[in-house]
C-alpha positions as CSV (number, residue, x, y, z in Angstrom):
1,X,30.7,-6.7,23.3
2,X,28.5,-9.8,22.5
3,X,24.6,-8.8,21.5
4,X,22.0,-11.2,21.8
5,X,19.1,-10.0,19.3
6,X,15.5,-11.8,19.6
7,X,13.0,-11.4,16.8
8,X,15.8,-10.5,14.4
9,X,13.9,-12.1,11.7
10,X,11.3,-9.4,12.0
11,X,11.0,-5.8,10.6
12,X,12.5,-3.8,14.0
13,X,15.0,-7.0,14.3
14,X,16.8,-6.7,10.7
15,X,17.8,-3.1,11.5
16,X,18.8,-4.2,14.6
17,X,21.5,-6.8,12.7
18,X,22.6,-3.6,10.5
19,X,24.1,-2.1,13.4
20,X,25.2,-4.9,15.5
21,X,26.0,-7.7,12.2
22,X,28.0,-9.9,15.0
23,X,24.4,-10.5,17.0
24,X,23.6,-13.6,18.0
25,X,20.1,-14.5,16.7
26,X,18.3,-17.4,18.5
27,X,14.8,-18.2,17.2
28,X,12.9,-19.5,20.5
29,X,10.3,-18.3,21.8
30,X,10.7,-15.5,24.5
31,X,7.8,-16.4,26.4
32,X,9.7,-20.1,27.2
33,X,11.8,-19.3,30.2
34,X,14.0,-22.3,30.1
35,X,14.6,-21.3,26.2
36,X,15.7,-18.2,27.3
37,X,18.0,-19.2,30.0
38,X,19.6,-21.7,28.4
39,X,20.3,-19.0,25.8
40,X,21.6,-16.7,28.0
41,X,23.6,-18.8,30.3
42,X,25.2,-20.3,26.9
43,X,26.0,-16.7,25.2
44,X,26.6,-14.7,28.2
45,X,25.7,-11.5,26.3
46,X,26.5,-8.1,27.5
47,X,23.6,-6.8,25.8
48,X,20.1,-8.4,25.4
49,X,17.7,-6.4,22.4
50,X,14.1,-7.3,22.2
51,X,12.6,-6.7,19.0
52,X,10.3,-9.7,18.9
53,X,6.2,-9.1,19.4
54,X,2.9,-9.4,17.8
55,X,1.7,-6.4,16.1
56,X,-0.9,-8.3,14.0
57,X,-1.3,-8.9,10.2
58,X,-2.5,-7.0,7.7
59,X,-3.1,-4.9,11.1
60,X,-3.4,-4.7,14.9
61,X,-7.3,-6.0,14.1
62,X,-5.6,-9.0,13.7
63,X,-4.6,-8.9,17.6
64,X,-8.9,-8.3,18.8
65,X,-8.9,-11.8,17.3
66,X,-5.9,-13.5,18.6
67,X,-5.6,-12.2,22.2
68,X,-3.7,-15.4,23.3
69,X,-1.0,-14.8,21.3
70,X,-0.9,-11.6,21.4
71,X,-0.5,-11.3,24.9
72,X,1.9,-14.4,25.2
73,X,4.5,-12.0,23.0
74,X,4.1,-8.5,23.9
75,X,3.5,-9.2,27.6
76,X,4.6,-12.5,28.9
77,X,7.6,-12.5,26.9
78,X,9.0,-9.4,28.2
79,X,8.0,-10.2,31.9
80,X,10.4,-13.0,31.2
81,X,13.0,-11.5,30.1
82,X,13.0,-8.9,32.3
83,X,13.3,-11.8,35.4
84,X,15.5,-13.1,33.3
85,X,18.0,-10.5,32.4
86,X,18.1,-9.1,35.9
87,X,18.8,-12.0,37.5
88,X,22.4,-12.2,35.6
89,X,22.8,-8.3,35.3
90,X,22.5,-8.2,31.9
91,X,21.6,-4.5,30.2
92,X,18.7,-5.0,27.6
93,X,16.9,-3.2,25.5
94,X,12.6,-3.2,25.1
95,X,10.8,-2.3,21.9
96,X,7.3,-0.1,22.7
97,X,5.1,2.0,21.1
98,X,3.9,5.3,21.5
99,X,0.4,4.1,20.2
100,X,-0.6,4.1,23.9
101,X,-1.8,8.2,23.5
102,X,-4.2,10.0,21.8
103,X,-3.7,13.5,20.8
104,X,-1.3,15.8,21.3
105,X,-0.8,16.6,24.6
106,X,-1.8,20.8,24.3
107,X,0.3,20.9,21.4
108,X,3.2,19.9,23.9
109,X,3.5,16.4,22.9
110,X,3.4,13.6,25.2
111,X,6.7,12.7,27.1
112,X,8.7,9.4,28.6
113,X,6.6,10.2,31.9
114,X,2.8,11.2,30.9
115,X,0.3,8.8,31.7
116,X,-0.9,6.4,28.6
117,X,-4.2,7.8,27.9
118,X,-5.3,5.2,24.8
119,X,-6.9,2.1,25.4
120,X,-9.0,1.5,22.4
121,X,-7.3,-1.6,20.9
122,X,-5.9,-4.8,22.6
123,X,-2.5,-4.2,20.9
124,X,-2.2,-1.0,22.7
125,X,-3.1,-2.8,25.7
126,X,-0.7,-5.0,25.6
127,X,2.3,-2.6,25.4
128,X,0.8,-0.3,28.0
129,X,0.8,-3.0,30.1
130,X,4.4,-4.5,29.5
131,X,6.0,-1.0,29.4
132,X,4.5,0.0,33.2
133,X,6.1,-3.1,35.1
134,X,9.2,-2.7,33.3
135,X,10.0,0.8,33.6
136,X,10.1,-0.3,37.7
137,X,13.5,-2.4,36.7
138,X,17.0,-0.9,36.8
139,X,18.2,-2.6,33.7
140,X,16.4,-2.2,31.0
141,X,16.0,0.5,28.2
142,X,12.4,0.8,26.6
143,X,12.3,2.3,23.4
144,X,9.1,3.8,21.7
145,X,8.4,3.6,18.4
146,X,5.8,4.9,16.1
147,X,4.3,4.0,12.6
148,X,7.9,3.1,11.6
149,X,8.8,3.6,7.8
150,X,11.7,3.0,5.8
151,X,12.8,3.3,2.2
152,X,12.4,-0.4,1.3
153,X,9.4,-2.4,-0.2
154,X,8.5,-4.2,3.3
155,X,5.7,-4.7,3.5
156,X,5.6,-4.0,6.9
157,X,6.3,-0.3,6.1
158,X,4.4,2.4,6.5
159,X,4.4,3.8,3.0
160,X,4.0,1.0,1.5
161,X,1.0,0.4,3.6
162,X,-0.4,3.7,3.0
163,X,0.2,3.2,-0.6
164,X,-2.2,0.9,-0.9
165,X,-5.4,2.6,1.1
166,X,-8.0,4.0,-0.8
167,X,-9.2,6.1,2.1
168,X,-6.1,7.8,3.9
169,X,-6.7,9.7,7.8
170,X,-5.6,13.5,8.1
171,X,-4.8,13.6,11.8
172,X,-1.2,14.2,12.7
173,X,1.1,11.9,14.1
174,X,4.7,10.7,15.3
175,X,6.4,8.8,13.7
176,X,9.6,6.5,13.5
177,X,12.4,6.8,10.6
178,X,13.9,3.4,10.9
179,X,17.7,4.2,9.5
180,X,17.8,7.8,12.0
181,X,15.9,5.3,14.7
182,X,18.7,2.7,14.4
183,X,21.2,5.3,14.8
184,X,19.4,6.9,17.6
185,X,19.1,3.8,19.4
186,X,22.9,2.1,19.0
187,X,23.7,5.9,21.2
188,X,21.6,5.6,24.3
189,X,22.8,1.8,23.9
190,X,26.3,3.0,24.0
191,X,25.9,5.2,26.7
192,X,23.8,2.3,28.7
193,X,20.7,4.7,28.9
194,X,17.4,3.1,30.9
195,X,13.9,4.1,31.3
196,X,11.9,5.4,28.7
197,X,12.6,7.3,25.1
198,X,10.7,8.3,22.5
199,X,12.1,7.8,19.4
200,X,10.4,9.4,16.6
201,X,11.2,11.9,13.7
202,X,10.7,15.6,14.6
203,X,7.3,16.6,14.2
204,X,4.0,15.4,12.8
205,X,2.7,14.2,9.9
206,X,-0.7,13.0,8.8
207,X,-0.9,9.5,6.8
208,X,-2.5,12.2,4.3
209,X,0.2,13.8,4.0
210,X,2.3,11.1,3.3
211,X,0.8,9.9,0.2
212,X,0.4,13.7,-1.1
213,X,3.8,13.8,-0.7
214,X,3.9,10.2,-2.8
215,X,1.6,12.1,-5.4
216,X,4.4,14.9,-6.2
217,X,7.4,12.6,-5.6
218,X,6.2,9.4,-7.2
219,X,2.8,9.5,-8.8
220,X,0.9,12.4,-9.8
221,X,-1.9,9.6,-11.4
222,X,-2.3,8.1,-7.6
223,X,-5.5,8.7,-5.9
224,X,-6.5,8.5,-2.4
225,X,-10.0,9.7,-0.1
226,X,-9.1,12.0,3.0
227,X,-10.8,10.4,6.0
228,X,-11.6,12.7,9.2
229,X,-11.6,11.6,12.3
230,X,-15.3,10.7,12.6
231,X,-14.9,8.6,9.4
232,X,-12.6,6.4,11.1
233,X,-14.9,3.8,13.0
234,X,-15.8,3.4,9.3
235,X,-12.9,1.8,8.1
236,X,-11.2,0.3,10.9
237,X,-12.3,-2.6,13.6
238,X,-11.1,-1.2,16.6
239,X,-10.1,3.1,17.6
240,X,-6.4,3.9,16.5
241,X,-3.7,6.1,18.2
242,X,-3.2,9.4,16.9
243,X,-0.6,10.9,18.9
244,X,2.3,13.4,18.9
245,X,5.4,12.5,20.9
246,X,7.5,14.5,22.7
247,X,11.4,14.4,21.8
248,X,12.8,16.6,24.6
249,X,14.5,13.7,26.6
250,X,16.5,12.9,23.4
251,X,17.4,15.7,22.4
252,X,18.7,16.2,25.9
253,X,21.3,13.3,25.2
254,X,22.3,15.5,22.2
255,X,19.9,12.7,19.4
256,X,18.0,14.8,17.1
257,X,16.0,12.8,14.2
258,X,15.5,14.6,11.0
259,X,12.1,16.2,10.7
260,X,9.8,14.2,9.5
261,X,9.0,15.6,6.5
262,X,12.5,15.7,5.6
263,X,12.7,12.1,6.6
264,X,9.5,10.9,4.6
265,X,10.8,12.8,1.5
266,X,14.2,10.8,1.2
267,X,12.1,7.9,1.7
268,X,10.2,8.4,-1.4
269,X,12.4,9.1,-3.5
270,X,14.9,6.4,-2.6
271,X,11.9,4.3,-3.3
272,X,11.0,5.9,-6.5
């Protein structure tokens, strides 16, 4: 089985290489169509994983700034590839977000087939938009993602960026455990699953939570402020998504992630 992994340089990518090590790993850009079929009629993957895409730096404020090239990425590039791939057949797999609700959905969660109800940033935008034209294509498998987190130093992880927040939100989320997403993932790939999954832990959490939990696992000394959510506009450029997921379709294909707080607990002390 030959894997063609794009953005494998990037945070979602380089767990992407820990379960498929043999990928191939072109660095072009997916928004250049005749970089990406030359790539593809070269390798002639089976399997085509897109973990390339802008979600801005330090964070998606970056993206109210930069909508050119945030649009190039997260939509453009993914209209491509979806031409692309389905001209030749080829299976492939989509990186999304969850960030694309607000609230938790009657305490129900929100599932593959609710409406996006969260507009507030551009990034969100983006990934509303990209994930509604191609959920209308046979071939591909969209995978949401929330807040992910690991038990590395990244910088791009969640704890690590929580750690370093003065002022910390208490409103409960989803979100993603990258070595059980990994895992989840590499089985709907397996079983050539398409359409939409969420793919969080079991659960919510609040970012508050999280660095409480940091207190009693790591350090008692640390101290952060709890923000509400009318403190938020404070703090932040554009609104956030706060959102619970719903993890009913994968549990239906027999996946079921740790809970969260389990998850976030191993985290910590790995790191500690």
């Amino acid at each position: 089985m030959k894997v063609i992994v794009f953005g494998s340089r990037g945070y979602l990518g380089e767990y992407f290489l820990k379960g498929y090590p043999e990928a191939v790993c072109p660095s072009i850009d997916i928004a250049d169509r005749s970089a990406v079929s030359e790539v593809l009629d070269a390798e002639k993957p089976d399997i085509v994983i897109n973990a390339a895409g802008k979600t801005g730096r330090p964070n998606v404020d970056w993206c109210e700034d930069h909508k050119d090239e945030t649009f190039h990425a997260n939509v453009t590039g993914p209209v491509i590839l979806m031409e692309e791939c389905t001209k030749r057949g080829i299976y492939w797999v989509h990186l999304s977000s969850g960030c694309i609700y607000s609230g938790d959905n009657g305490g129900k969660g929100f599932s593959e087939d609710d409406v996006p109800n969260f507009a507030g940033s551009f990034y969100s935008r983006t990934k509303t938009w990209s994930e509604q034209m191609l959920k209308e294509f046979p071939n591909v498998l969209i995978l949401r993602l929330r807040m992910p987190f690991d038990n590395t130093t990244n910088d791009r992880n969640l704890l690590m960026k929580l750690r370093k927040f003065s002022k910390v939100n208490d409103l409960q989320n989803s979100i993603t455990y990258l070595p059980d997403f990994i895992k989840s993932a590499q089985i709907l790939i397996e079983k050539r699953k398409t359409g939409i999954y969420n793919v969080v832990n079991e659960g919510g959490i609040s970012p508050y939570e999280i660095i409480e939990l940091y207190k009693e696992v790591v350090d008692p000394a640390h101290a952060a402020d709890r923000l509400t959510e009318k403190d938020l506009p404070v703090v932040s450029k554009v609104a956030r998504s706060n959102c619970i997921l719903s993890v009913t379709k994968l549990e239906d294909e027999g996946i079921v992630m740790r809970p969260v707080l389990e998850a976030v607990r191993e985290a910590w002390n790995t790191l500690k």
